[in-house]
C-alpha positions in Angstrom: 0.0 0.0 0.0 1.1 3.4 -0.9 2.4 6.1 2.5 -0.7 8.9 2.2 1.9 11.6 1.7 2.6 10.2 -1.9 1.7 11.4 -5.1 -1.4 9.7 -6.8 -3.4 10.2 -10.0 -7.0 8.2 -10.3 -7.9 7.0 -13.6 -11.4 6.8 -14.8 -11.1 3.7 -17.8 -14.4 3.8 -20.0 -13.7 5.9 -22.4 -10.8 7.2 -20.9 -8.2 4.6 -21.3 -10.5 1.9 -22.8 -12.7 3.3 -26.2 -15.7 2.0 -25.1 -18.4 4.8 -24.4 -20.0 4.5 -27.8 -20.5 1.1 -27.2 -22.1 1.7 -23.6 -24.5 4.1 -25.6 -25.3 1.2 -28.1 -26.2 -0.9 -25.0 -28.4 1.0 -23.2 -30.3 1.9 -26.1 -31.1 -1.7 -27.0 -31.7 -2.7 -23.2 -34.4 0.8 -23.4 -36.0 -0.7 -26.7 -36.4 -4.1 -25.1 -38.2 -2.7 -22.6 -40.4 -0.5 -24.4 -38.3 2.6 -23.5 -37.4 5.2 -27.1 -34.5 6.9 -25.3 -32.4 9.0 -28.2 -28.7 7.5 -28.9 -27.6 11.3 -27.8 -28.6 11.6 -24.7 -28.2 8.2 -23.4 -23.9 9.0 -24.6 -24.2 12.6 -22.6 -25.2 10.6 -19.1 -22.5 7.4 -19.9 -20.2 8.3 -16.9 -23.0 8.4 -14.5 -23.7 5.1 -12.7 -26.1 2.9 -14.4 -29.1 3.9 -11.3 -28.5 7.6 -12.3 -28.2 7.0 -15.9 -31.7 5.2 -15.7 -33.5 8.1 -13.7 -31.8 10.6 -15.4 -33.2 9.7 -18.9 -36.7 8.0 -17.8 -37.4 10.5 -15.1 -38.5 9.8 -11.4 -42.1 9.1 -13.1 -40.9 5.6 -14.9 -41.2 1.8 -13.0 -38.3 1.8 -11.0 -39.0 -2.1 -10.5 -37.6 -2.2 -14.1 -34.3 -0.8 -13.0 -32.3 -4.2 -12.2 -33.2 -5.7 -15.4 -32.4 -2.7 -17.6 -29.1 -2.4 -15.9 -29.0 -6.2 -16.6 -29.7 -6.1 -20.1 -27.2 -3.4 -20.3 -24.5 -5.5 -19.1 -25.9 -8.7 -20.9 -25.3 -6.5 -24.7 -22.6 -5.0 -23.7 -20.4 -8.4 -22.3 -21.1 -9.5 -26.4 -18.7 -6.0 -27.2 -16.0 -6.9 -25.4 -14.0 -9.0 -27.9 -14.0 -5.6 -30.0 -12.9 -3.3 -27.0 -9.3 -1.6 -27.5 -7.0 0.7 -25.4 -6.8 4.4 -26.8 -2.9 4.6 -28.2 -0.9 5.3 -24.9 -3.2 4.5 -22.4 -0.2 1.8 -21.0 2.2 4.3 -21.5 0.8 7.0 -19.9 0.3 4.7 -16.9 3.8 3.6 -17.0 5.0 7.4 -17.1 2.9 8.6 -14.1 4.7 5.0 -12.5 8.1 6.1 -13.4 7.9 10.1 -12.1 6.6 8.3 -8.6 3.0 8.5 -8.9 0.6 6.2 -8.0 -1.3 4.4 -10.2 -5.4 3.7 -9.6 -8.1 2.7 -11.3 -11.2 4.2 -10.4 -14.1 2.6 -12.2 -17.6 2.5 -11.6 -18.4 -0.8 -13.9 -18.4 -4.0 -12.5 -15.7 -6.3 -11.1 -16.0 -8.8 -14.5 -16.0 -5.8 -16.8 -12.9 -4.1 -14.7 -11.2 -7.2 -14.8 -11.5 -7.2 -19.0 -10.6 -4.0 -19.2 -7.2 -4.4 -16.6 -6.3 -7.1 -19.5 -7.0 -4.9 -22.5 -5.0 -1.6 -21.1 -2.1 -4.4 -20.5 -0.5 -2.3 -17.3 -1.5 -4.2 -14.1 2.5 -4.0 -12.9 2.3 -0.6 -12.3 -1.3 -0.2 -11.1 -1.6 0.0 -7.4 -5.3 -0.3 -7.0 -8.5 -0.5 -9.0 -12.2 -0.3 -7.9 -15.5 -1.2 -9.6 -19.1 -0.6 -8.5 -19.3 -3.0 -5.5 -16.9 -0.3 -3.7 -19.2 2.4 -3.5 -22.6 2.9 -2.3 -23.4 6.0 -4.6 -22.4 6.2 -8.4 -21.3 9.3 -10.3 -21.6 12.2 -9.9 -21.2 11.4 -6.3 -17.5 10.9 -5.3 -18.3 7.8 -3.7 -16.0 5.2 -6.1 -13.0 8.4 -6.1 -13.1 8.1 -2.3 -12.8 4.2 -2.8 -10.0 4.6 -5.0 -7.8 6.6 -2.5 -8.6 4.3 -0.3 -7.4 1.5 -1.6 -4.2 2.8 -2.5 -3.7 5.1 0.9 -3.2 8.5 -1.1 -4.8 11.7 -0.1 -6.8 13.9 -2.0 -4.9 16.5 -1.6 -2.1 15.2 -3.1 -3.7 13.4 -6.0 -5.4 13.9 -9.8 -8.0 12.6 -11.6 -8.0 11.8 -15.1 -11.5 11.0 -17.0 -13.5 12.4 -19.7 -16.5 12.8 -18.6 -18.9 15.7 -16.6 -19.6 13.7 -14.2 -16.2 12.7 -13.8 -15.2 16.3 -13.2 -18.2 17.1 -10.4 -17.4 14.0 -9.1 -13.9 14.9 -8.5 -14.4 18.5 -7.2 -16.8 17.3 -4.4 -13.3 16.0 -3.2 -11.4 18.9 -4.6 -9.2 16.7 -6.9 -8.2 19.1 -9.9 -9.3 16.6 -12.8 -7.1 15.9 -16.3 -10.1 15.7 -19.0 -9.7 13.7 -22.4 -12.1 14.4 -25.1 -12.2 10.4 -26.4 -15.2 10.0 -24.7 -16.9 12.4 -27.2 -17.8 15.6 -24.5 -16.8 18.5 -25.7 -13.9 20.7 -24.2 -16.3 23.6 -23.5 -18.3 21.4 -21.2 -15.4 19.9 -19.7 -13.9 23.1 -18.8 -17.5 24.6 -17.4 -17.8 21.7 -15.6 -14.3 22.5 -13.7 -11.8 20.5 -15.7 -8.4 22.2 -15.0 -6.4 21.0 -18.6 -8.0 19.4 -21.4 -6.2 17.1 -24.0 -7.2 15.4 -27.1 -6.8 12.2 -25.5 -4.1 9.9 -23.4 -1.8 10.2 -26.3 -1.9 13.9 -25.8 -1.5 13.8 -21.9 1.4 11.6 -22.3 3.2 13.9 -24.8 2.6 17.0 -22.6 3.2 15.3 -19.8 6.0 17.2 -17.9 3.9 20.6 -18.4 0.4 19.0 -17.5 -0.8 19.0 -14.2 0.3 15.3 -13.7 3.9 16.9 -13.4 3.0 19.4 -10.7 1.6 17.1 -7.7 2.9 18.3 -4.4 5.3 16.0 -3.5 6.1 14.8 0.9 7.8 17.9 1.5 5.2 20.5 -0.5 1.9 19.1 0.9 -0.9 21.9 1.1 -1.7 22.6 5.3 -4.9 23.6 6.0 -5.8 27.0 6.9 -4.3 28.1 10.3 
């Protein structure tokens, strides 16, 4: 386990690391047919990030049959499981992960899917020696936006959040983050726009990982307070 007065960065993985958010879209919508539900392709891909529970009451409203909720969220995962021989890693999604190991940082995965899906993803992105920690939806009682699974992830690897950054490319990544007041990394690869990203609070914005990991010694990932520069609270 990592001392809490080391340097951490917390990586989101759909559609972050892992190009899959377009297919999380395309799964939704067939588990809303099935069930009788005409949600529009565009905004079930602006509420991907959220947890599926959100996502659902987000786009049905309070109003819908909430006993439906556990097979929708099954269905989901049932269409989705049949993508994952085509998922892929964005190009240098394992070598940004090696870099942030290499400049002492350490290395989480904070993911909201589930433990099977986190697991297929940890053998896509190819990294697992330098990740210290991963989570998945079992480790949190509330999904995003609430910072539940971000408070899991520091957890698990002892870091602080003072001391640590969050990388993701989503909204609800970024209010997630800032209920914790971890400065988030955004990536537009998850198709959100930079605008929103930046309203939203994002401090840098980058193409994608391949980006990040080019600018890396001026990005944010570069500037974490090390031991002996550690923010004290207000006297």
């Amino acid at each position: 386990m990592a001392d809490s007065t080391g340097r951490g960065v917390l990586f989101d993985v759909d559609g972050t690391l892992v190009d899959t958010n377009y297919l999380h879209t395309l799964a939704w919508w067939q588990a809303f047919r099935r069930f009788g539900h005409d949600a529009p392709m565009a905004g079930i891909h602006r509420a991907v990030g959220m947890g599926g529970d959100k996502l659902i009451g987000h786009l049905l409203g309070a109003d819908r049959d909430a006993s439906e909720d556990g097979e929708l969220e099954s269905t989901h995962a049932a269409v989705y499981s049949s993508y994952w021989p085509s998922i892929r890693r964005f190009e240098g999604a394992r070598e940004l992960l090696q870099r942030c190991a290499a400049d002492g940082l350490t290395v989480v995965l904070a993911s909201s899917s589930s433990t099977q899906e986190v697991t297929v993803m940890r053998e896509i992105i190819d990294a697992d020696d330098v990740i210290a920690g991963a989570t998945s939806s079992s480790d949190a009682e509330h999904s995003k936006p609430s910072p539940d699974i971000l408070t899991a992830a520091l957890d698990s690897a002892g870091l602080r959040a003072e001391n640590s950054v969050f990388v993701g490319d989503a909204v609800w990544d970024v209010l997630a983050a800032s209920e914790l007041g971890i400065p988030t990394i955004a990536v537009l690869s998850g198709g959100t726009s930079a605008a929103e990203l930046r309203e939203a609070g994002a401090v840098e914005v980058y193409a994608d990982v391949a980006q990040l990991l080019a600018a890396f010694e001026g990005s944010a990932l570069s500037q974490l307070p090390g031991p002996q520069e550690q923010r004290r609270p207000d006297s």
